[in-house]
N, C-alpha and C positions, 0 to 999 in steps of 0.2 A: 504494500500500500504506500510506501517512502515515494515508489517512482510515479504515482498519479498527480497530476501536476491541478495547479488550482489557480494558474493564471495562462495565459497566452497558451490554449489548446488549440488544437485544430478547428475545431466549430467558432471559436470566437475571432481567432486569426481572419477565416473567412467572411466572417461578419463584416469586420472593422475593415479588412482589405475593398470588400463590394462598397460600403459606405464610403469612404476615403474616393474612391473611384468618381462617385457618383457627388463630389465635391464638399461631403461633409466634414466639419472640424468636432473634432470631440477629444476628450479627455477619459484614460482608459486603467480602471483597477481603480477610480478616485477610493482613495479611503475618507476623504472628509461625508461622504455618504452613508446610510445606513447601508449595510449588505454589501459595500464596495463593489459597484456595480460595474458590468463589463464593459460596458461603454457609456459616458455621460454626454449627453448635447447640452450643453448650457441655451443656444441659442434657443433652440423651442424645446426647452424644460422639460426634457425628456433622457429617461433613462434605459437601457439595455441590458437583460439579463441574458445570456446564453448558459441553459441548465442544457446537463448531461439526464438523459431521462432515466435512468439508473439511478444516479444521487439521490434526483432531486423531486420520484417518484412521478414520473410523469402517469396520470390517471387515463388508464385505455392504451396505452402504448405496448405493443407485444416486445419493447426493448426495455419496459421496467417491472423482471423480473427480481424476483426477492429470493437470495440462495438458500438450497435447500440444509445445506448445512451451517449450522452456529445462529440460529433465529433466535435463539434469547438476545442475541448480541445487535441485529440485522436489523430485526424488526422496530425495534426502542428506537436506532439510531436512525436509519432514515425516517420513520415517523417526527423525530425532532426536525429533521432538515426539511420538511414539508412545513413545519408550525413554523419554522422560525424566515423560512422563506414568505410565509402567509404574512408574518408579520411585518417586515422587512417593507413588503409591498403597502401594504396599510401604511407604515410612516411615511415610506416615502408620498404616499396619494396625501396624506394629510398635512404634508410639507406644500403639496403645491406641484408635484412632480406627477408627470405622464410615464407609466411605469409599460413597458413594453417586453415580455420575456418570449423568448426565439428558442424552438426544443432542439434537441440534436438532433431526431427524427425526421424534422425541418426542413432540416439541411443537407439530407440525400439526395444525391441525384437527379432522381428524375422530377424530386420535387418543389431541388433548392431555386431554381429560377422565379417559381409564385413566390417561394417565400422571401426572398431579398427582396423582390419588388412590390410586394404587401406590405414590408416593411416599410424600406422607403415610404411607401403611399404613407402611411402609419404615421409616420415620424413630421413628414410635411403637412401631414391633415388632408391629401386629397382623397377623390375616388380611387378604387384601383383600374377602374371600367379607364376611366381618363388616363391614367398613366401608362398601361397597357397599350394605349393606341399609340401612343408620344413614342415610345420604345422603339427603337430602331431594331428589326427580325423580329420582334419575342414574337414569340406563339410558330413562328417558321421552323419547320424542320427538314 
């Protein structure tokens, strides 16, 4: 467990890399936030979480399996990391902050294309019907 890393993963690298692309500035791991979010926009007061759905219990996802072995130990601990992720978003909403969290499941393949650019839509407040169109290929294959 020393080697699972808890900042600059692959899913979030991707995130911030597609954002940055798409001309956004943000500040990333801020710890002056609650939860040290993965990515911060100050300019439209919005935050980014990118949860591993294992961790962080993603609900309905066939990738947030609970192991069969050591569930005294398993069970307690992600159950915390769901409350305390519950929480985490609550302050931050009650601060004034658009809290936005992005799964890993997301972020596969054939799916990551809607979801960076849901996001996007997300984070500037558009439709996605209208960004969609804007998008130079998307939807072309």
């Amino acid at each position: 467990m020393s080697c699972i890393k808890g900042k600059d993963t692959r899913p979030e690298v991707m995130v911030r890399r597609y954002l940055f692309s798409k001309g956004f500035r943000f500040r990333k791991n801020d710890k002056r936030y609650p939860g040290h979010p993965d990515v911060v926009l100050p300019k439209y007061r919005t935050v980014v979480f990118v949860n591993g759905c294992f961790w962080h219990c993603h609900q309905g996802c066939r990738y947030a399996t609970v192991p069969r072995t050591n569930q005294e130990y398993w069970l307690p601990k992600l159950k915390r990391n769901r409350e305390r992720d519950e929480q985490t978003v609550r302050t931050l909403e009650d601060m004034g902050w658009h809290v936005i969290v992005v799964w890993e499941c997301q972020l596969r393949k054939l799916v990551r294309a809607d979801t960076l650019l849901g996001l996007e839509c997300r984070i500037r407040g558009e439709e996605y019907a209208e960004a969609a169109e804007k998008e130079p290929g998307y939807g072309e294959e």
